[in-house]
N, C-alpha and C positions, 0 to 999 in steps of 0.2 A: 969028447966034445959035447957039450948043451945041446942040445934039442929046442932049436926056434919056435918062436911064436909070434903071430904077429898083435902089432901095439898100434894107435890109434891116440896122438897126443891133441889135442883142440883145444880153441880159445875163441871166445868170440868174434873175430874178425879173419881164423885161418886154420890150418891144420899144420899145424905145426912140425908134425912128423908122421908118416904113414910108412912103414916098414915092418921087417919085422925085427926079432934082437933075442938076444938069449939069457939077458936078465936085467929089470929095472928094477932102481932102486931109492924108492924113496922116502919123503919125512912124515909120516901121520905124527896127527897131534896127541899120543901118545909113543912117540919112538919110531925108531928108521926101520922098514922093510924093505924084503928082496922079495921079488917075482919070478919065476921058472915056468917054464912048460911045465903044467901037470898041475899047478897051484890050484888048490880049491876055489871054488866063488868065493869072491871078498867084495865088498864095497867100504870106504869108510875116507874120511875128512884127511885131505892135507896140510899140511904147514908149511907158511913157505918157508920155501928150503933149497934143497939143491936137489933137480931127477938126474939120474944116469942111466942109459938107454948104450949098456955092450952087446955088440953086432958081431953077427957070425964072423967077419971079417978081421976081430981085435979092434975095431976102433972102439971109442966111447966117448959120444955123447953128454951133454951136460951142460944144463943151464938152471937161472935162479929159476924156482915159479912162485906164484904172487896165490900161495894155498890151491883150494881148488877142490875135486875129489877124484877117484882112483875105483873104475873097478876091472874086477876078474870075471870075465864072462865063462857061463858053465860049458859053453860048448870051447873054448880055448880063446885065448887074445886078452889082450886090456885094452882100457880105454881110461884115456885122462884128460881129463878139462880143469882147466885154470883160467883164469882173468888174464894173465900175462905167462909166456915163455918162446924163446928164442933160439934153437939148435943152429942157427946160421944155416949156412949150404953146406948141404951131405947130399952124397951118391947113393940117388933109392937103392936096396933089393934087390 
């Protein structure tokens, strides 16, 4: 099983998702990434696209986001900010 991390999704009006998950996967504006526990620092531009946020649980998350950017903090977790995105109601943590 994956090895959690926590993620931190924001937008200007909310925090869209605060949990943690065991891999998100999204669209930079060159090509799709995946994120793990253990991923190097990265920072870099989104497209909008589709994020998916799979949780130690099996579920998986997913909604459009309207770009934005994406990073990997050195000490563990991401964080992501977009202008628009929506995971609906999930059960934190």
């Amino acid at each position: 099983m994956a090895k959690p991390f926590h993620v931190e999704v924001l937008t200007p009006e909310k925090s869209a998702y605060s949990g943690d998950a065991t891999m998100v996967v999204v669209r930079s504006l060159v090509g799709e990434i995946a994120f793990m526990a253990g991923h190097i620092p990265y920072i870099g531009a989104l497209a909008n696209a589709t994020v998916k946020i799979y949780r130690e649980n099996g579920e998986i998350l997913q909604s459009d986001s309207k770009g934005g950017i994406v990073q990997v903090h050195r000490e563990g977790g991401l964080t992501l900010a977009t202008d628009s995105i929506d995971f609906g109601n999930y059960e934190s943590n």
